[in-house]
Structure formats: structure tokens, C-alpha cells
C-alpha positions as protocol buffer text, in pm:
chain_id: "A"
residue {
  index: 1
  type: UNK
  ca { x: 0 y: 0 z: 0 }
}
residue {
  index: 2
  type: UNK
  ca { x: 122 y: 329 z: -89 }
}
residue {
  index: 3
  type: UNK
  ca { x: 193 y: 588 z: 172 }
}
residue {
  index: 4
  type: UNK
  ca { x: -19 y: 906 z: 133 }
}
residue {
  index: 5
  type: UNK
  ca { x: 160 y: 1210 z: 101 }
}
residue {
  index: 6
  type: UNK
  ca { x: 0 y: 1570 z: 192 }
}
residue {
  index: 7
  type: UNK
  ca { x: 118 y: 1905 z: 398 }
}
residue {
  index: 8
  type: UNK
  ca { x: -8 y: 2040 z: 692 }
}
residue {
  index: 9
  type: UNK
  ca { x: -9 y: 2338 z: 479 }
}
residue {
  index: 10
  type: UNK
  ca { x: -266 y: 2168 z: 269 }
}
residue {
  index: 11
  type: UNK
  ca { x: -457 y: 2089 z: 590 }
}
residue {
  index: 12
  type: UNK
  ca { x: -468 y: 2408 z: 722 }
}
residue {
  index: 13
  type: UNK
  ca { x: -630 y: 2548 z: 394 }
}
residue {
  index: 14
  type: UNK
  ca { x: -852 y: 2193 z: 396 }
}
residue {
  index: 15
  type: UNK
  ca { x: -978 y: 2301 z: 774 }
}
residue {
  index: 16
  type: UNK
  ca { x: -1018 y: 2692 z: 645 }
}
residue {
  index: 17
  type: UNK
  ca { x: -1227 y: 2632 z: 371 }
}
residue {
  index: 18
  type: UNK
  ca { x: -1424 y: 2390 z: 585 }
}
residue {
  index: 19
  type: UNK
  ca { x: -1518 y: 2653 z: 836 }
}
residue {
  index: 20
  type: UNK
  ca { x: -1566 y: 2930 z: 602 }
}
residue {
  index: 21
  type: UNK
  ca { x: -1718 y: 2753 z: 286 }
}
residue {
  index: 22
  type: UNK
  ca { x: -1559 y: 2947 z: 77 }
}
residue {
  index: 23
  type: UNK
  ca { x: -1210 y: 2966 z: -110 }
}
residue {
  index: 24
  type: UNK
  ca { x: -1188 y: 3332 z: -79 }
}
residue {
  index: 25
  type: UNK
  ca { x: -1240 y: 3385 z: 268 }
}
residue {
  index: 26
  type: UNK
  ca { x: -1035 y: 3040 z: 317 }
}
residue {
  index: 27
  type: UNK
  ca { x: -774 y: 3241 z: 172 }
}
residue {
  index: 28
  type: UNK
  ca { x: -751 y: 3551 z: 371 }
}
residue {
  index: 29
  type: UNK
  ca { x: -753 y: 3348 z: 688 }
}
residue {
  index: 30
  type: UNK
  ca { x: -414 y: 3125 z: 575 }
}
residue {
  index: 31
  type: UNK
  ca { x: -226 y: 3390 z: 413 }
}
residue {
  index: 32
  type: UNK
  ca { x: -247 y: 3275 z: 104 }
}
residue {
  index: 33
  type: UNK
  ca { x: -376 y: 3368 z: -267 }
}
residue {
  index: 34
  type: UNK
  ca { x: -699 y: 3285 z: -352 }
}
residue {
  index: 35
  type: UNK
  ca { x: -516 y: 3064 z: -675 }
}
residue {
  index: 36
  type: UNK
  ca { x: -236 y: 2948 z: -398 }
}
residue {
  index: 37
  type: UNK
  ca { x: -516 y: 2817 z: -164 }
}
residue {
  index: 38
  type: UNK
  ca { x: -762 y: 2634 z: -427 }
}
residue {
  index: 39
  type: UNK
  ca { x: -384 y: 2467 z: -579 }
}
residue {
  index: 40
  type: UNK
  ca { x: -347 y: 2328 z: -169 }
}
residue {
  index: 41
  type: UNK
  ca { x: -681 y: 2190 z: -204 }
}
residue {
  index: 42
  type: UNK
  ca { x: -658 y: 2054 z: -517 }
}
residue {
  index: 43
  type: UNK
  ca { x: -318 y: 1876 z: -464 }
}
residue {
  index: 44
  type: UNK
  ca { x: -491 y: 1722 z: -74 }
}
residue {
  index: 45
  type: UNK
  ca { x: -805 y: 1597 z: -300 }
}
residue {
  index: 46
  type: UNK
  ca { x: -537 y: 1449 z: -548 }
}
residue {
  index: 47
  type: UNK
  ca { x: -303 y: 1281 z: -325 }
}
residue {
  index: 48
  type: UNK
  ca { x: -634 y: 1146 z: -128 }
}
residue {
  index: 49
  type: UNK
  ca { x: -737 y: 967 z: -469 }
}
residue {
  index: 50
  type: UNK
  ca { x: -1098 y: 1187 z: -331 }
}
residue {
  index: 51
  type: UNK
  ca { x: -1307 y: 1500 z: -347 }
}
residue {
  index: 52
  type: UNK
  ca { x: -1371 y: 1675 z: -13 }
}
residue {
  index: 53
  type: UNK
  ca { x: -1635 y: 1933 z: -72 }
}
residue {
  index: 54
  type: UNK
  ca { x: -1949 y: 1933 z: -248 }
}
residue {
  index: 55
  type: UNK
  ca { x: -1899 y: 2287 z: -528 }
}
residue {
  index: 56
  type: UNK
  ca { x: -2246 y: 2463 z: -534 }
}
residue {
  index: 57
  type: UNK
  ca { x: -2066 y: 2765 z: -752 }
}
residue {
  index: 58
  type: UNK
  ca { x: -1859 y: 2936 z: -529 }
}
residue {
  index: 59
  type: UNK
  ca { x: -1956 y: 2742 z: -230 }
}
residue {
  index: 60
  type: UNK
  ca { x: -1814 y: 2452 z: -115 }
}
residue {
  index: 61
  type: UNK
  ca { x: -1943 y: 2219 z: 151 }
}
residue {
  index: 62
  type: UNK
  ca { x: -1777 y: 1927 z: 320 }
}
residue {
  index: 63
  type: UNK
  ca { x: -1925 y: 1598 z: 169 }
}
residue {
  index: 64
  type: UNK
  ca { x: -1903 y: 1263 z: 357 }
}
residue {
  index: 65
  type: UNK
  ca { x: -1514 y: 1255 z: 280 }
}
residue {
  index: 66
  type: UNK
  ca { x: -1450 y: 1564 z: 390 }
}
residue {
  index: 67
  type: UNK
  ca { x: -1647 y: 1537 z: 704 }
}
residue {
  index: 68
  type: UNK
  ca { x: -1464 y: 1158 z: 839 }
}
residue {
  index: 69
  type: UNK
  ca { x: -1097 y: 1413 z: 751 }
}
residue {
  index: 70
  type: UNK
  ca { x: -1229 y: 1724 z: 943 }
}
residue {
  index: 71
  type: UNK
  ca { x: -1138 y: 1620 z: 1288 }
}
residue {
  index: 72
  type: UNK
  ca { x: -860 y: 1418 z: 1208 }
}
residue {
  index: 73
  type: UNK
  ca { x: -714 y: 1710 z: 1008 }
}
residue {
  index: 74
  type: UNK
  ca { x: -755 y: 1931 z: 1274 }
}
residue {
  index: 75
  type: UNK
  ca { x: -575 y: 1682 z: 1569 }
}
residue {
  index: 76
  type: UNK
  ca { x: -287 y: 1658 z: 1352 }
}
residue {
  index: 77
  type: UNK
  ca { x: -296 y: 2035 z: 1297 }
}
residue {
  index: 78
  type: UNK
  ca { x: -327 y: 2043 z: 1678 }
}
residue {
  index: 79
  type: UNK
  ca { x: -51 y: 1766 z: 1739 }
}
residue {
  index: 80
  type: UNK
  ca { x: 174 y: 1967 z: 1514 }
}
residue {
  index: 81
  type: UNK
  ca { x: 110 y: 2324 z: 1674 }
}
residue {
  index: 82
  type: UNK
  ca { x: 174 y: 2149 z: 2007 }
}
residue {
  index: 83
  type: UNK
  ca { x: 517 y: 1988 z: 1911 }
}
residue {
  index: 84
  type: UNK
  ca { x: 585 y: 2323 z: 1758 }
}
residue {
  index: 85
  type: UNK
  ca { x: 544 y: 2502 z: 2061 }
}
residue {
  index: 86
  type: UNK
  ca { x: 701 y: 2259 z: 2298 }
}
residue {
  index: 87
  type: UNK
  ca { x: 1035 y: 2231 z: 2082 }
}
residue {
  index: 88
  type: UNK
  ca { x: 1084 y: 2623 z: 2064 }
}
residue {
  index: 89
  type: UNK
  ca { x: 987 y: 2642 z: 2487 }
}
residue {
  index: 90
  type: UNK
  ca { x: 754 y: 2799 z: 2408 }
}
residue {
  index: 91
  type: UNK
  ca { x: 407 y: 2964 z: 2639 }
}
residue {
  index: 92
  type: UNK
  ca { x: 164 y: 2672 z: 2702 }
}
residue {
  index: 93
  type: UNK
  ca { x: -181 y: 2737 z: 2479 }
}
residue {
  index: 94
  type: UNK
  ca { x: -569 y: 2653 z: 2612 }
}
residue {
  index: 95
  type: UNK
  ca { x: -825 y: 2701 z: 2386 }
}
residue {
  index: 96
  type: UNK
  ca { x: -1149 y: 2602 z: 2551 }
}
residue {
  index: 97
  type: UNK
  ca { x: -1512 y: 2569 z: 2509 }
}
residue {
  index: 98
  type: UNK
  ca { x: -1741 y: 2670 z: 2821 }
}
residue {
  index: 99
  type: UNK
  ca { x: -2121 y: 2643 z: 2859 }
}
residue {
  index: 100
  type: UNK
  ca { x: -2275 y: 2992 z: 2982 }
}
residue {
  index: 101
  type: UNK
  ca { x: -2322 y: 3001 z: 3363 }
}
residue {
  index: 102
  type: UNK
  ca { x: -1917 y: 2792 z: 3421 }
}
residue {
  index: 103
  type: UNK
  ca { x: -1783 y: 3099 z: 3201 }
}
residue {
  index: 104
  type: UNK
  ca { x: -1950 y: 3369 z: 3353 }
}
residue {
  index: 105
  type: UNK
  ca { x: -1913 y: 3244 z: 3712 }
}
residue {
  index: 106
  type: UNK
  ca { x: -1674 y: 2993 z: 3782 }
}
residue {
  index: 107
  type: UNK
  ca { x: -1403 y: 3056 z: 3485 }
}
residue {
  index: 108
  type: UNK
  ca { x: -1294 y: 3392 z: 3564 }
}
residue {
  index: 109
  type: UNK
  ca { x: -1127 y: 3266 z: 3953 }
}
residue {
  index: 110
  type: UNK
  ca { x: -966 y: 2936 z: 3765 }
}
residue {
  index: 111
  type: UNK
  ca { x: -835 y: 3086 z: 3496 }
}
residue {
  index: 112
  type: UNK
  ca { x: -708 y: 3377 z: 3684 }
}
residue {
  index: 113
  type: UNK
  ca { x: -537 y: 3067 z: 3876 }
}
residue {
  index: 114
  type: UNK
  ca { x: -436 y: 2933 z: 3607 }
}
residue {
  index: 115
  type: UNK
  ca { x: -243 y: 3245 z: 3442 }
}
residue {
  index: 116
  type: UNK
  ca { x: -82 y: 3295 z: 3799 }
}
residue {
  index: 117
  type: UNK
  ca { x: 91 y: 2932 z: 3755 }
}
residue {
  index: 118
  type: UNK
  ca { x: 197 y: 3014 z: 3362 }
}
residue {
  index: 119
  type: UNK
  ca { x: 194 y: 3381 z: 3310 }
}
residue {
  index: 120
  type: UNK
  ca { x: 273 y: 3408 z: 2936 }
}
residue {
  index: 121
  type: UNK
  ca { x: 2 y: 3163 z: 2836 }
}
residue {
  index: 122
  type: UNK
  ca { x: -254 y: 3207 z: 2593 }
}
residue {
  index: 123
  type: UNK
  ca { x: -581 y: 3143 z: 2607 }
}
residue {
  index: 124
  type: UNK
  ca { x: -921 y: 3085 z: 2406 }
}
residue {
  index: 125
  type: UNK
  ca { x: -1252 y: 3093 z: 2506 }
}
residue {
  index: 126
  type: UNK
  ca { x: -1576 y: 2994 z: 2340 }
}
residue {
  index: 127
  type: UNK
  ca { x: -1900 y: 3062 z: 2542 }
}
residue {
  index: 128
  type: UNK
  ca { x: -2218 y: 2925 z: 2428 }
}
residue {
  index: 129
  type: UNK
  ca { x: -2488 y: 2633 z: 2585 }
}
residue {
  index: 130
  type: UNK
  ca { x: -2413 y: 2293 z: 2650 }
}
residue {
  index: 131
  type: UNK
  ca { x: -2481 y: 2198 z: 2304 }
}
residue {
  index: 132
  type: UNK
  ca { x: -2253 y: 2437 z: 2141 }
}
residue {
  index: 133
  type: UNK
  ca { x: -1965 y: 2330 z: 2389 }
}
residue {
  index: 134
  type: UNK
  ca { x: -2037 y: 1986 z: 2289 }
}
residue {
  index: 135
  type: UNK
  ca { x: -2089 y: 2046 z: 1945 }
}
residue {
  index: 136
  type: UNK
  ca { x: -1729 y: 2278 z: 1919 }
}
residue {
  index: 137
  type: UNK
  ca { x: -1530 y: 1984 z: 2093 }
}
residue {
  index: 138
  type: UNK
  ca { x: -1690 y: 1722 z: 1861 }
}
residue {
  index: 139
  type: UNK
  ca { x: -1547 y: 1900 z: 1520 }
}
residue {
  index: 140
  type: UNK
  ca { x: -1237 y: 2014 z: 1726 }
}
residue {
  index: 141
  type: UNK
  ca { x: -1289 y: 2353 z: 1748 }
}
residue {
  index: 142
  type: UNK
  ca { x: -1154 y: 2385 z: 2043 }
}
residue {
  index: 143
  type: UNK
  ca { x: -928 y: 2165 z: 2320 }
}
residue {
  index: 144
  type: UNK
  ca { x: -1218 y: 2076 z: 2542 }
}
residue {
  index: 145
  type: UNK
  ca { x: -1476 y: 2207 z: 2735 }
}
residue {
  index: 146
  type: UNK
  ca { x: -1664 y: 2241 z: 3025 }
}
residue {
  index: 147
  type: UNK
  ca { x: -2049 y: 2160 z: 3026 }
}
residue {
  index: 148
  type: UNK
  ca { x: -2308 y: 2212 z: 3273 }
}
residue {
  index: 149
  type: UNK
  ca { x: -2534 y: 1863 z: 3126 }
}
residue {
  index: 150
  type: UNK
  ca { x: -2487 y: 1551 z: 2987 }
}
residue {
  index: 151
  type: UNK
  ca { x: -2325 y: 1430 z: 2703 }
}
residue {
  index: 152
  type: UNK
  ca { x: -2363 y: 1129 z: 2506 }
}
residue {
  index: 153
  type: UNK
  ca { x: -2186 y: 1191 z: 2195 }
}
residue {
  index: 154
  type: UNK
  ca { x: -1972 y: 896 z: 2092 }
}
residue {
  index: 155
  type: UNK
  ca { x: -1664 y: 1041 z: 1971 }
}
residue {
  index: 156
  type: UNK
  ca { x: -1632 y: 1283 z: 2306 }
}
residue {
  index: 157
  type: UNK
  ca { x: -1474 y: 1143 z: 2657 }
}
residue {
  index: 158
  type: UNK
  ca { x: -1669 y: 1298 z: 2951 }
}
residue {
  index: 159
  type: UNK
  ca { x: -1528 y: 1306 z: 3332 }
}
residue {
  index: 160
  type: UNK
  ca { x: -1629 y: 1433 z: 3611 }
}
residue {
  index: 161
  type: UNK
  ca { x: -1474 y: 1828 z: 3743 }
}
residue {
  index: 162
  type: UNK
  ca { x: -1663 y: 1942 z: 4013 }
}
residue {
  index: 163
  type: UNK
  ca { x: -2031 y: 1920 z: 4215 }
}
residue {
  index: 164
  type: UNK
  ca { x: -2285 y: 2212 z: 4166 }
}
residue {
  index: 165
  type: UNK
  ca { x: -2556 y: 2289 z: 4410 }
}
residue {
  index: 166
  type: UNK
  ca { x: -2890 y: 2416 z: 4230 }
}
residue {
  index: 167
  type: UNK
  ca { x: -3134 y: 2633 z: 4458 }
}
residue {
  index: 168
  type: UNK
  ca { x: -3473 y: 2727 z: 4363 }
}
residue {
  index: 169
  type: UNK
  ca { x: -3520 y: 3070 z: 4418 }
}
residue {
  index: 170
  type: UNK
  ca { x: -3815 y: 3329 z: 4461 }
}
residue {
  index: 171
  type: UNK
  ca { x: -3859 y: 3676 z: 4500 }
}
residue {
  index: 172
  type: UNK
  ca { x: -3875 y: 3856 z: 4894 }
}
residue {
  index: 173
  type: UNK
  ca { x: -4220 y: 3867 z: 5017 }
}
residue {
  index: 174
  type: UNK
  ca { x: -4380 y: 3550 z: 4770 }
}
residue {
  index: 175
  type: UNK
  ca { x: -4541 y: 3322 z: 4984 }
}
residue {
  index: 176
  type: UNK
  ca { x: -4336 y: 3052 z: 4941 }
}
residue {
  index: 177
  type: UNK
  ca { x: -4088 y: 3238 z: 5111 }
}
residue {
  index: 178
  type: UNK
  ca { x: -4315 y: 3215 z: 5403 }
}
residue {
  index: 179
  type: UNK
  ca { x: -4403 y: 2895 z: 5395 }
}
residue {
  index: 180
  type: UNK
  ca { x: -4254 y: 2578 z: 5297 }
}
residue {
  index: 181
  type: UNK
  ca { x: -4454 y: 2486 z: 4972 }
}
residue {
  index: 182
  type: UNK
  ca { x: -4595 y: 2126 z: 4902 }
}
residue {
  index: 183
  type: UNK
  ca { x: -4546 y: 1957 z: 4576 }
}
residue {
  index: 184
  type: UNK
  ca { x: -4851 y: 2035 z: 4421 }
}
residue {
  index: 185
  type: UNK
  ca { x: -4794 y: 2415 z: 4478 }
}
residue {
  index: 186
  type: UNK
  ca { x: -4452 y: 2392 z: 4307 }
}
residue {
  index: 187
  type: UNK
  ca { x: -4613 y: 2211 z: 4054 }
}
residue {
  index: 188
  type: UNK
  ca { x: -4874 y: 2494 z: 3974 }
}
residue {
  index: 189
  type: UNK
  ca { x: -4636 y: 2796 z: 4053 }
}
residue {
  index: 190
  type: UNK
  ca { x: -4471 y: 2949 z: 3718 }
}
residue {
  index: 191
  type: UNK
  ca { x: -4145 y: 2894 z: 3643 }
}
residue {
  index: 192
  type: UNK
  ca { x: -3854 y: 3054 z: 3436 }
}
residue {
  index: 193
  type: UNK
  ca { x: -3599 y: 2867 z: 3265 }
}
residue {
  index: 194
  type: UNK
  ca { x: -3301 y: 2878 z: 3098 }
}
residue {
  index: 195
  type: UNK
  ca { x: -3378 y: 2793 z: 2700 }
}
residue {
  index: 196
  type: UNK
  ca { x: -3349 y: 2410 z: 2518 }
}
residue {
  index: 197
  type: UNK
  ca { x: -2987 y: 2311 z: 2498 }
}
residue {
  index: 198
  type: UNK
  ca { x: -2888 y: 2483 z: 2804 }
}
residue {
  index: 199
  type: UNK
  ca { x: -2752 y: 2261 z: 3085 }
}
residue {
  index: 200
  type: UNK
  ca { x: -2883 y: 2421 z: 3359 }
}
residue {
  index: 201
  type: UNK
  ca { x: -3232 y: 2378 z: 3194 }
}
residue {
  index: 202
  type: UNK
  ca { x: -3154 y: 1987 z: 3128 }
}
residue {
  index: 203
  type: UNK
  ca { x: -3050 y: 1939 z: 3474 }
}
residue {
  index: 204
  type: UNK
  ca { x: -3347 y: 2129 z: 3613 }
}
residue {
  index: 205
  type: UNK
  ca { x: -3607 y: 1977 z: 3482 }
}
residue {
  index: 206
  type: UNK
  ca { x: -3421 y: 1639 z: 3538 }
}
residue {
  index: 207
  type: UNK
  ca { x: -3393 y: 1697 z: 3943 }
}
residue {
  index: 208
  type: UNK
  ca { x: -3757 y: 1818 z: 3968 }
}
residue {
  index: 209
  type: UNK
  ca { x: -3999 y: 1624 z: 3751 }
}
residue {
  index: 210
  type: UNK
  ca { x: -3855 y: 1325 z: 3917 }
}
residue {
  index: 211
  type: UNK
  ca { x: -3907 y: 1516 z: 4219 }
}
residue {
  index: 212
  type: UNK
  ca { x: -4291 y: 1721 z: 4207 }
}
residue {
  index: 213
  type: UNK
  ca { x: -4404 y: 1577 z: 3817 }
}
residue {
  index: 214
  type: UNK
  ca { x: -4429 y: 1843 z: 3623 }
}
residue {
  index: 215
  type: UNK
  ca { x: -4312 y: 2223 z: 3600 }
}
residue {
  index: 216
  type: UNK
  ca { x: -4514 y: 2528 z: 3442 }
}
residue {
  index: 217
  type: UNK
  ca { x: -4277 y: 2672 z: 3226 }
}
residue {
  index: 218
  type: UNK
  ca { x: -4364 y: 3024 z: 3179 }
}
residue {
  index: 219
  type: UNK
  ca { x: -4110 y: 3214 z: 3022 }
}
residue {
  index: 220
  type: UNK
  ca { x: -3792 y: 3036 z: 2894 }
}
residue {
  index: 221
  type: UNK
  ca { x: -3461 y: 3289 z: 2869 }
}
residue {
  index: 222
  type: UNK
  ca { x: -3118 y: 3256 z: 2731 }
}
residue {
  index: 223
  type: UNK
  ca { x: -2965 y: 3399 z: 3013 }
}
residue {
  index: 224
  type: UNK
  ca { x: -2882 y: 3302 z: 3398 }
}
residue {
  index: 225
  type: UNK
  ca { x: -2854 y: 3654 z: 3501 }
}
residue {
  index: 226
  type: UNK
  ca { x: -3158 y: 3764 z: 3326 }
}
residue {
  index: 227
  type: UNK
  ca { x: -3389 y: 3484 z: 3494 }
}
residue {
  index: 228
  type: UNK
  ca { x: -3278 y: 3620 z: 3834 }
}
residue {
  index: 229
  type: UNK
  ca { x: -3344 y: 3922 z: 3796 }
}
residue {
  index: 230
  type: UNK
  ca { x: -3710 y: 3867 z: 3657 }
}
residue {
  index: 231
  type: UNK
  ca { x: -3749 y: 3636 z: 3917 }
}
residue {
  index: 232
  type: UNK
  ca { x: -3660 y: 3964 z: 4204 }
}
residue {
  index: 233
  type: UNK
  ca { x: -3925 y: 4127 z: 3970 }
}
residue {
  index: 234
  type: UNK
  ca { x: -4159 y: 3908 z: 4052 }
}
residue {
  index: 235
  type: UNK
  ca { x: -4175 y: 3672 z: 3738 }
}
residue {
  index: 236
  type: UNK
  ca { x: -4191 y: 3343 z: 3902 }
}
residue {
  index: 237
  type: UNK
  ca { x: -3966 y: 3094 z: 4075 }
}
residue {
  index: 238
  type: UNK
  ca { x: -3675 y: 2939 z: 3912 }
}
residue {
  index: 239
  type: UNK
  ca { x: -3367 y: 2686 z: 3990 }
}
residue {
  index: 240
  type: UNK
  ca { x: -3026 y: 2836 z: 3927 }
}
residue {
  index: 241
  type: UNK
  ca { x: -2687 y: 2786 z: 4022 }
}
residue {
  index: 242
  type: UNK
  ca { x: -2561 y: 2886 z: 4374 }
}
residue {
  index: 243
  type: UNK
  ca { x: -2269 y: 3050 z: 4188 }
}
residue {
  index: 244
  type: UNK
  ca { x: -2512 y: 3271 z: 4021 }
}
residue {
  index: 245
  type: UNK
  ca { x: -2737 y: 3387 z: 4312 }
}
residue {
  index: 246
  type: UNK
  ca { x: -2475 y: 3382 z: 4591 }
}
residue {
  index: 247
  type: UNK
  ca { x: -2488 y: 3769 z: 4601 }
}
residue {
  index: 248
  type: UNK
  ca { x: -2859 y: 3857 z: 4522 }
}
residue {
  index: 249
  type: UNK
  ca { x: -2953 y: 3617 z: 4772 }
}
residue {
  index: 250
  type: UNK
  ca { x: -2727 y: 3806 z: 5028 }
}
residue {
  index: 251
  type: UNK
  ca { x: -2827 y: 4103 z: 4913 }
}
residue {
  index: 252
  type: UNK
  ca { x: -3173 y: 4033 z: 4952 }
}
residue {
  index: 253
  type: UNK
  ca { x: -3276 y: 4064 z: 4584 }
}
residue {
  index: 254
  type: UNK
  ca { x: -3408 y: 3706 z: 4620 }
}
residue {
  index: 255
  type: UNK
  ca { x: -3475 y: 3460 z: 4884 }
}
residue {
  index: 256
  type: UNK
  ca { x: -3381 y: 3066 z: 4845 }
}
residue {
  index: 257
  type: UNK
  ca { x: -3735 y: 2863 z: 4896 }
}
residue {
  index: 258
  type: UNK
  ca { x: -3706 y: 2567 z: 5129 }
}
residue {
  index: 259
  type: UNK
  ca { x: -3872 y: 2292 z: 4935 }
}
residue {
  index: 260
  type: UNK
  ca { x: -3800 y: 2002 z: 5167 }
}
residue {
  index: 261
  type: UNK
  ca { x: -3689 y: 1811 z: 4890 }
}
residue {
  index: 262
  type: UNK
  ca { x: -3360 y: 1613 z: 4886 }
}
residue {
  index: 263
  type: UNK
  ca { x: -3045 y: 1845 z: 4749 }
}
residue {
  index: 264
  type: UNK
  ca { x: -3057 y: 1929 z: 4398 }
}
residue {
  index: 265
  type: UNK
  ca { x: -2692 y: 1885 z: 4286 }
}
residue {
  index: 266
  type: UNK
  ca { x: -2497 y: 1824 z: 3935 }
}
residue {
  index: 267
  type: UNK
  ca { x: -2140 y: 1744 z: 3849 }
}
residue {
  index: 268
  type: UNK
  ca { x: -2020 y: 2010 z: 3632 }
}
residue {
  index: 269
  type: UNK
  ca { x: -1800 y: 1793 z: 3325 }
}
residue {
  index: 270
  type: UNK
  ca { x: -1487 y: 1789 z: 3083 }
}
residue {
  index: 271
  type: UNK
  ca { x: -1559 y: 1686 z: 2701 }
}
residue {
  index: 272
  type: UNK
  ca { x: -1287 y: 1591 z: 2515 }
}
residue {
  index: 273
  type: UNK
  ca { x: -1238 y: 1435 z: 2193 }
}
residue {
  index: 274
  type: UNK
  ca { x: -1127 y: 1084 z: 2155 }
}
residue {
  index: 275
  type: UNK
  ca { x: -929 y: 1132 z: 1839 }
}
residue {
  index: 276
  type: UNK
  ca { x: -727 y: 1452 z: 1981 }
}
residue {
  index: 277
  type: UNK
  ca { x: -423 y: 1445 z: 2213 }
}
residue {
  index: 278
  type: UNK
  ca { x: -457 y: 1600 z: 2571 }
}
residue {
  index: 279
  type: UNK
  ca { x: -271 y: 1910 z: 2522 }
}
residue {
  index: 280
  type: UNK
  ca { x: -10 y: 2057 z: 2803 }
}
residue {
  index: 281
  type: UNK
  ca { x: -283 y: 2364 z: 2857 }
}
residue {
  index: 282
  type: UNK
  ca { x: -563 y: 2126 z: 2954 }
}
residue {
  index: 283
  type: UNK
  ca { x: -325 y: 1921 z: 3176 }
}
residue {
  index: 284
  type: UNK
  ca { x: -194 y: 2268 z: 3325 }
}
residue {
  index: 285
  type: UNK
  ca { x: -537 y: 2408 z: 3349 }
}
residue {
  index: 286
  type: UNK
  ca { x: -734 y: 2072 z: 3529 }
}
residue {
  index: 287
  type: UNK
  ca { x: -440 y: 2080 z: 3739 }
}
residue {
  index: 288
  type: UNK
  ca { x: -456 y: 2445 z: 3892 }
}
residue {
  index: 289
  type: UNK
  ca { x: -831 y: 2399 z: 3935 }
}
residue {
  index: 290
  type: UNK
  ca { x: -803 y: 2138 z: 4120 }
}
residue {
  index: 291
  type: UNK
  ca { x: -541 y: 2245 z: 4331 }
}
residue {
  index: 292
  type: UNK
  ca { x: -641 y: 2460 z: 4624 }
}
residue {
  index: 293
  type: UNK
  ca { x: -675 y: 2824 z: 4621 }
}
């Protein structure tokens, strides 16, 4: 069997064109000629003995060759930028993915920790729900990431990082901060929640249907901080993070409901791919979070 022969040059244009769909664009993000960067292409499709992208006119999309290459291409693009970087002593690198409410609340202290232990690295960070965490690690788009739910796609490993409490929360003066509420009246109460795809939402509506049956979802946001505060308003009840409402809840912005039912904790997880190495910044990074302050 002949050995196949292509660049990482040629993957690098491979992976542009990829993300952008376009030659062009492709192009501009690689450095090269718009001529320069269709000849890379051609010369990976040749040497592959297969075509790669699907031409709708100026468009190109990935077709089911292109899309088995993707993530391999872009571990060996990682491998190589790793070696690359180790060789010349170089600053360590994290590029991360990190669902909403970990980002805004929890990232800040660890990677502040983390910069303290290597000062000259760099770092990358992608913010979106636990689908588009998910969803970036699967087509490599980043390291790995840190999720708030589950995740059961079969080309990502998932371990445990660290244990979340959830509190339900009201706003001062609702009854149920008066009384402790029975089932039935959480049941019935309305409730705001974080939108599909979220993790917070997922685990949620996981720990309480199993716990009062149902939930009357009322309004549905995209954001942790906005549910809070239209809970204080007077919205509704929700169940958030306790790294969220630490400080409205001592301010007295909102009050935590005693439900009487049994915790309502999560582990918090790292995704990572199965085909891509572990790279020296994830090592570093899992290592100074778990490492007391």
C-alpha cells in the first residue's frame, strides 16, 4: 500500500475552507492567494485519490469525505502546533469551550489561577450552551470544554470536574418564602428557565420532575442573570446555580425557597475528543483547578 503524502499546509487550507465555505475567505484566513489556496486543495483531494467538498458555484461544503478528515485534520494540525510550541519552549496554549453560567461564574477565579501558575500563556474561550460546547469539541474547534449537562456523543470522553448545588429561588415577600410549599404548589407555581440546549435547563427539569411531576414553564430565557433578575421582579420561581445567586440572595434581591426536597446537585464535566491528544494547557489548566486556592 502506498503511503499518502500531503502538507499540513494543505490541511490548514482543507480546515479553512471547511469553516468558512468558501475559497476566498479560506484564503484571507491562511495567508495565502486565492489561486495558492484552491492549488493546496486541489493537490490534498489528489493525493487522497478523493473530493472533499461538495462545489455549489462558489460554495463549497464538506461531503461525507470531507467530514470523516475534518477532525482528524484538525488533531494533527493540533498535534503539530503542540510539538511546535514545545520544541521552541515555548508559552503553554488553552483554547477552551465553556457552557454559559461555568464561564461567567466559575471561569474567571480558575483561569485567573491558572495564568498565575503560567503567566505568558494564551488562552481561548468559546461561550455558548451545552450543546454548542459539545458540538465545538466534537469537530475540534476547540481543546475541550466544560459543560453544565450531559453528554452522550460517541466520539467525546466525559469526566467528572466538580459538584454544583442548584437552589430554587423566589422573590422577597412570595409566599413561598413564608411557607414551605408542598409539591402540588410547586407544581402549579410558574417557572422561568433557561432555553433548550442549556444545561442548567436539562438538569433542572431532570432533578424536579422526578421530584414534584411536572413544571409550568412560563417564560424560557437565554440567560442566567436575566432569569434572576425577573425572578426579584416578581416573574416566578426558578432553579439556578448557587454561583449565580450567591450575592442577590445576600443582598436580599431574592430569597432561596425551602422545598423540603432532597439536594438538587450536578457534576459540572470535561468533554474531550477521543481522536485529539490532551494538550499541556488542559493538563496545566485541570491541574490548577483542582489544586487549592
Amino acid at each position: 500500500m502506498s503511503l499518502l503524502r500531503f502538507s499540513l499546509r494543505e490541511l490548514e487550507v482543507f480546515c479553512a475552507i471547511a469553516r468558512h465555505e468558501h475559497v476566498g475567505r479560506a484564503a484571507e484566513e491562511v495567508a495565502l492567494s486565492q489561486s495558492a489556496a484552491s492549488q493546496a486543495l486541489a493537490q490534498l483531494e489528489k493525493g487522497l485519490g478523493q473530493p472533499l467538498f461538495d462545489r455549489h458555484g462558489r460554495s463549497l461544503t464538506l461531503n461525507e469525505n470531507g467530514r470523516l478528515l475534518l477532525p482528524q485534520a484538525r488533531a494533527l494540525l493540533a498535534s503539530a502546533e503542540e510539538l511546535q510550541t514545545l520544541l521552541a519552549g515555548g508559552a503553554l496554549s488553552l483554547h477552551l469551550g465553556a457552557s454559559t453560567t461555568i464561564a461567567n461564574y466559575l471561569l474567571p477565579t480558575e483561569l485567573a489561577r491558572f495564568r498565575a501558575a503560567h503567566p505568558g500563556a494564551r488562552v481561548r474561550l468559546k461561550v455558548g450552551n451545552t450543546a454548542d460546547v459539545v458540538g465545538a469539541v466534537a469537530t475540534m474547534d476547540v481543546d475541550f470544554g466544560l459543560i453544565e449537562g450531559a453528554c452522550h456523543h460517541p466520539d467525546l470522553l466525559v469526566q467528572d470536574w466538580r459538584r454544583d448545588e442548584l437552589v430554587v429561588i423566589a422573590p422577597p415577600g412570595h409566599p413561598f418564602a413564608l411557607h414551605r410549599p408542598t409539591r402540588a404548589e410547586l407544581a402549579a407555581a410558574p417557572w422561568l428557565l433557561r432555553e433548550a440546549g442549556s444545561g442548567t435547563r436539562e438538569e433542572v427539569e431532570r432533578s424536579l420532575l422526578a421530584r414534584i411531576g411536572e413544571l409550568n414553564v412560563d417564560i424560557e430565557l437565554g440567560d442566567s442573570e436575566a432569569i434572576w433578575r425577573a425572578v426579584a421582579a416578581g416573574l416566578g420561581l426558578s432553579c439556578l446555580s448557587r454561583s449565580i445567586v450567591a450575592a442577590p440572595l445576600a443582598t436580599g434581591q431574592l430569597v432561596e425557597v425551602a422545598t423540603g426536597l432532597a439536594p438538587l446537585e450536578r457534576w459540572l464535566r470535561v468533554v474531550r475528543h477521543r481522536a485529539k491528544p490532551t494538550m499541556r494547557g488542559m493538563q496545566a489548566f485541570l491541574a490548577a483547578c483542582t489544586t487549592p486556592a
